[in-house]
C-alpha positions as CSV (number, residue, x, y, z in Angstrom):
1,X,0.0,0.0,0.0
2,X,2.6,2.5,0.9
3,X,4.8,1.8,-2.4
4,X,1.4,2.8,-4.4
5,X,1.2,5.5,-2.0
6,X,4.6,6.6,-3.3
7,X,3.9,6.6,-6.4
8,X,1.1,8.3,-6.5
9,X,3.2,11.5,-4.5
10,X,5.5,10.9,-7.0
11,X,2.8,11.5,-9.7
12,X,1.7,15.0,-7.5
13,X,5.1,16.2,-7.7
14,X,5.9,15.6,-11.3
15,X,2.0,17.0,-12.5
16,X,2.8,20.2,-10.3
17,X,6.0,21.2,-11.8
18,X,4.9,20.0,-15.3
19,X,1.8,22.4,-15.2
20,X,3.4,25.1,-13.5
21,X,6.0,25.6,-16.4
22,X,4.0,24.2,-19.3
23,X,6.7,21.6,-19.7
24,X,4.7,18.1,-19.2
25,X,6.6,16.8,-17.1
26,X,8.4,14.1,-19.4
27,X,11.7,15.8,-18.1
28,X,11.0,14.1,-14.2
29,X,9.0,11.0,-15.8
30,X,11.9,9.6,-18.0
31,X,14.5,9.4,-15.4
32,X,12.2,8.2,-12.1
33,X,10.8,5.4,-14.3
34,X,14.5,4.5,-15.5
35,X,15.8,4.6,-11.8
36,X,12.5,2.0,-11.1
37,X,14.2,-0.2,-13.6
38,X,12.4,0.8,-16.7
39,X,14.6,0.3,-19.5
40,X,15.2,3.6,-21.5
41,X,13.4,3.1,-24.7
42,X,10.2,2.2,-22.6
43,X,10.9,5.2,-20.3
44,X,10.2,7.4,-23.3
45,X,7.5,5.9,-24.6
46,X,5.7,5.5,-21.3
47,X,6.7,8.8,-20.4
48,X,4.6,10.1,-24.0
49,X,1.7,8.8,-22.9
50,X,1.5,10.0,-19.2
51,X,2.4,13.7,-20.6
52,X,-1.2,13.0,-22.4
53,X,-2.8,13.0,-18.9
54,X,-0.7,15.8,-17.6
55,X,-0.9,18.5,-20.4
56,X,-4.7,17.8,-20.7
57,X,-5.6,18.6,-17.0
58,X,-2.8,21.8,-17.5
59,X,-5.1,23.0,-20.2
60,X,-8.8,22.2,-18.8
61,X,-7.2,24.1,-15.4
62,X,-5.7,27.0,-17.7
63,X,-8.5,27.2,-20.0
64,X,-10.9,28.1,-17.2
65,X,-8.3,30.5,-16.1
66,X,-8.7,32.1,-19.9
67,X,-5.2,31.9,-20.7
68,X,-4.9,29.5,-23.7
69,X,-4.0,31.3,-27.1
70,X,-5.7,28.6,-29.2
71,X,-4.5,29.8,-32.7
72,X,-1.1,29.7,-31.3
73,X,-1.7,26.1,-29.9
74,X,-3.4,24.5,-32.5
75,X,-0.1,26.3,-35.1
76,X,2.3,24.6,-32.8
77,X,0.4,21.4,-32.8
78,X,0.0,21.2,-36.5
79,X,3.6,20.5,-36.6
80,X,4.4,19.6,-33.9
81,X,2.1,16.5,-34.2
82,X,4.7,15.4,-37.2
83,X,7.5,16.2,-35.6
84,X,6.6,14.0,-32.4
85,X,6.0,11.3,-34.5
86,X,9.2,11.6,-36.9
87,X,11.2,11.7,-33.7
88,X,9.4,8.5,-31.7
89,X,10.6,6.7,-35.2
90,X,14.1,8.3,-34.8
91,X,14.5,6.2,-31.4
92,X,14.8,3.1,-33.5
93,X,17.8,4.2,-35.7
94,X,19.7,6.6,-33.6
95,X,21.5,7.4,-30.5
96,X,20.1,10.8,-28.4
97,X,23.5,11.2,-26.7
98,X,24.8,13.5,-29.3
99,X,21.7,15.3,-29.9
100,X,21.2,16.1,-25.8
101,X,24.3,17.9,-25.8
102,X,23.4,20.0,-28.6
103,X,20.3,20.2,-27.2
104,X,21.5,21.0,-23.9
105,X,23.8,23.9,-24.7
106,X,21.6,25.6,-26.8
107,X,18.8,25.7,-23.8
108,X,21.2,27.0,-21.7
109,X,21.4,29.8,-24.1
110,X,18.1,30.3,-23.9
111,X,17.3,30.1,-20.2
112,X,19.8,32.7,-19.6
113,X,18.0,35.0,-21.8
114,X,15.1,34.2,-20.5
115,X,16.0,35.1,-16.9
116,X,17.2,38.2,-17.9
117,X,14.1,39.3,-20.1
118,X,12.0,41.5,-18.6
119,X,7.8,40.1,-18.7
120,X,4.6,41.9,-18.3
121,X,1.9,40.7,-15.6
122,X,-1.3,38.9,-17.5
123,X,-3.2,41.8,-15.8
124,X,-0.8,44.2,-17.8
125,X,-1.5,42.4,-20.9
126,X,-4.4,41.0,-22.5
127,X,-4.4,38.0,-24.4
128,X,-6.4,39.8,-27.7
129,X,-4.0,42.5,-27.6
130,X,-0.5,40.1,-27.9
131,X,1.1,40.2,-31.3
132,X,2.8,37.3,-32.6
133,X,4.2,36.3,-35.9
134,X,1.6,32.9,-36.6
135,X,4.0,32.1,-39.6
136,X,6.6,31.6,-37.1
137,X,4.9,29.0,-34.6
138,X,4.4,26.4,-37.0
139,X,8.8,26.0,-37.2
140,X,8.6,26.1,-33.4
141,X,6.0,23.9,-32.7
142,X,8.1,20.8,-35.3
143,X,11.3,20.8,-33.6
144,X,9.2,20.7,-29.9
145,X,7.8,17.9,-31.4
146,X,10.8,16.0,-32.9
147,X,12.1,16.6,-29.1
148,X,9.2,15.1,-27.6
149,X,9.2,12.4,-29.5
150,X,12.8,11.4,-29.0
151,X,13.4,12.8,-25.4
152,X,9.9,12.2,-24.3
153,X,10.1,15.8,-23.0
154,X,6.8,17.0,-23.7
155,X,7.8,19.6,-26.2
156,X,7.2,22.4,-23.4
157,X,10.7,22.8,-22.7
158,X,10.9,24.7,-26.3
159,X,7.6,25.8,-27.2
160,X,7.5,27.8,-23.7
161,X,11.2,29.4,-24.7
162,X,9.9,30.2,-28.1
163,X,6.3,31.7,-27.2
164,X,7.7,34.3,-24.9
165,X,10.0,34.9,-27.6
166,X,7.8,35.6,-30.1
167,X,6.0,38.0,-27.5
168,X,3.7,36.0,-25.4
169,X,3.8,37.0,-21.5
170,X,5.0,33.8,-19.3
171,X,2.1,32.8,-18.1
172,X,0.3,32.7,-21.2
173,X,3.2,30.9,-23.0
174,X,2.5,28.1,-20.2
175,X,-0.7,28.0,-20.5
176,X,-0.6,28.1,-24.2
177,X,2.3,25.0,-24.1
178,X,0.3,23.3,-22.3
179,X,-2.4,23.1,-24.5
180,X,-0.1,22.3,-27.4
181,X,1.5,19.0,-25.7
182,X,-1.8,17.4,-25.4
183,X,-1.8,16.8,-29.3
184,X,2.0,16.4,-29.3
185,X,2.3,13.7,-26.7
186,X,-1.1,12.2,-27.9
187,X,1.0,11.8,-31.5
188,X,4.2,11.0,-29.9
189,X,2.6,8.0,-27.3
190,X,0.7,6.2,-30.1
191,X,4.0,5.8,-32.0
192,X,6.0,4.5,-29.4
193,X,2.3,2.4,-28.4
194,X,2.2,0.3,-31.5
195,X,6.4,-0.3,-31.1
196,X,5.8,-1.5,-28.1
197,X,7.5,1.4,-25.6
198,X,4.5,1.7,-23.7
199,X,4.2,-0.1,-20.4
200,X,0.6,0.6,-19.7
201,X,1.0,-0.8,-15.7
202,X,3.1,2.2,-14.8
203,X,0.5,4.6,-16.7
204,X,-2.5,3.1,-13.9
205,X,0.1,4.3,-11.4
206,X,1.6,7.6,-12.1
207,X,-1.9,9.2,-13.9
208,X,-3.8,9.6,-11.1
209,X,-1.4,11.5,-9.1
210,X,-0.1,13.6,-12.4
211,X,-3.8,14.7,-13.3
212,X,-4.2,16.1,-9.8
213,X,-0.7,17.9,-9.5
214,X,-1.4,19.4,-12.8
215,X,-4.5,21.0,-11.4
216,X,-2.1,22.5,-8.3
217,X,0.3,23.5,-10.4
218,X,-2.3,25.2,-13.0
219,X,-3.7,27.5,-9.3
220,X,0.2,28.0,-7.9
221,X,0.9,29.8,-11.6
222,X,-2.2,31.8,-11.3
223,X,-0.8,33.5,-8.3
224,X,2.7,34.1,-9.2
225,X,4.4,36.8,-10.2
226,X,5.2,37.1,-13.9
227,X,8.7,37.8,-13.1
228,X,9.3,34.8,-10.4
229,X,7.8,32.5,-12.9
230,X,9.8,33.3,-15.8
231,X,13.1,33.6,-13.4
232,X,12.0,30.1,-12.1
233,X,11.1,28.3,-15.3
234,X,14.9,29.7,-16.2
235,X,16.3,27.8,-13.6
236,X,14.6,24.7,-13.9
237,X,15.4,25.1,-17.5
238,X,19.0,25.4,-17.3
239,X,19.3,22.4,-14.5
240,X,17.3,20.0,-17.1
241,X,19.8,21.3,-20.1
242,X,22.4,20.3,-17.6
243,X,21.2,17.1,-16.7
244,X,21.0,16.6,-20.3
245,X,24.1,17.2,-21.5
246,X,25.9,14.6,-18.5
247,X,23.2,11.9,-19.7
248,X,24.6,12.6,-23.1
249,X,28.3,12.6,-22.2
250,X,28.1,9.1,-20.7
251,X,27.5,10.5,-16.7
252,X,25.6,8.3,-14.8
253,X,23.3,11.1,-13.3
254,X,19.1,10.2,-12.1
């Protein structure tokens, strides 16, 4: 009883985080089921379809919080849907190593311009009145999914980077990413379903606890500052690209 117990904390704690930052929460999924002895391959794919569970109670708890740009999302999906399900395949013919320390450097780029970008409060902004450049998203929203798909990282950790970039206030790029992960992990987990990655006991264990953290996480965002969020989604960022980049030079980090 307690180990289920456990597990379903450990779901909590991975659904908060993951809706908090609009990142899914594939980044904490993928290594806690590898330390429980999932091999790797399965980790990602398992971890694809419990982002599915994640992202969608993000986005129920966000869209009732009005914070969902849906063209945006549904532009990021469009390719992102493709790219999640070019980069599942890409698990059967390649190595990530390489491609986490690229990876990896190039979001630590990013986070530290992130934490030193200055951000509007929602109240400041409304979401009619943000301009982005849709002809953009759609670039964005293919390589998030050719990283979800390989990584099983959700796609959040680059379409949450990108939207602010493009101009949409922190919150609303969270909101936003969430929303777009839904269809990206939804493409990503069926790939990796009919190979076989998918080991559907640890799903009945992790979901419940991941659906309710992602409804925490959606009411902590709603109360924080625009500038402690972005500063902290920065930080979290840079510590993931860091973990990446030992996980692709061969360190045996969690």
């Amino acid at each position: 009883m307690l180990k289920y117990l456990g597990y379903f904390a450990v779901g909590v704690f991975i659904g908060i985080l993951a809706a908090l930052f609009g990142l899914g929460g594939g980044f904490l999924i993928v290594p806690t089921l590898n330390l429980l002895g999932v091999e790797m391959h399965h980790a990602v794919g398992t971890s694809s379809a419990a982002v599915v569970f994640t992202s969608l109670s993000s986005a129920i708890a966000y869209s009732r919080q009005r914070r969902i740009h849906y063209k945006v999302g549904l532009l990021l999906a469009s390719t992102a849907v493709i790219g999640a399900y070019i980069g599942a395949w890409l698990t059967s013919f390649i190595s990530a190593s390489q491609l986490k320390v690229i990876f990896g450097l190039a979001l630590i780029v990013v986070a530290v311009r992130i934490y030193r970008k200055k951000t509007a409060e929602p109240s400041e902004v409304k979401l009619e009145d943000v301009k982005v450049n849709y002809k953009l998203v759609p670039v964005g929203g293919f390589f998030a999914g050719i990283a979800s798909g390989l990584l099983g990282v959700g796609g959040g950790i680059i379409n949450v980077p990108f939207l602010t970039y493009l101009g949409l206030p922190i919150h609303y790029a969270v909101a936003t990413s969430s929303f777009a992960i839904v269809f990206t992990a939804t493409a990503g987990a069926l790939k990796h379903y009919m190979m076989g990655n998918v080991e559907t006991q640890w799903l009945v264990l992790l979901v419940p606890g991941l659906i309710l953290g992602a409804q925490i996480g959606a009411r902590i965002a709603k109360r924080t500052k625009a500038s402690s969020l972005k500063k902290a989604f920065a930080v979290v960022m840079f510590l993931l690209a860091l973990r990446m980049i030992l996980k692709g030079l061969g360190f045996a980090v969690p």
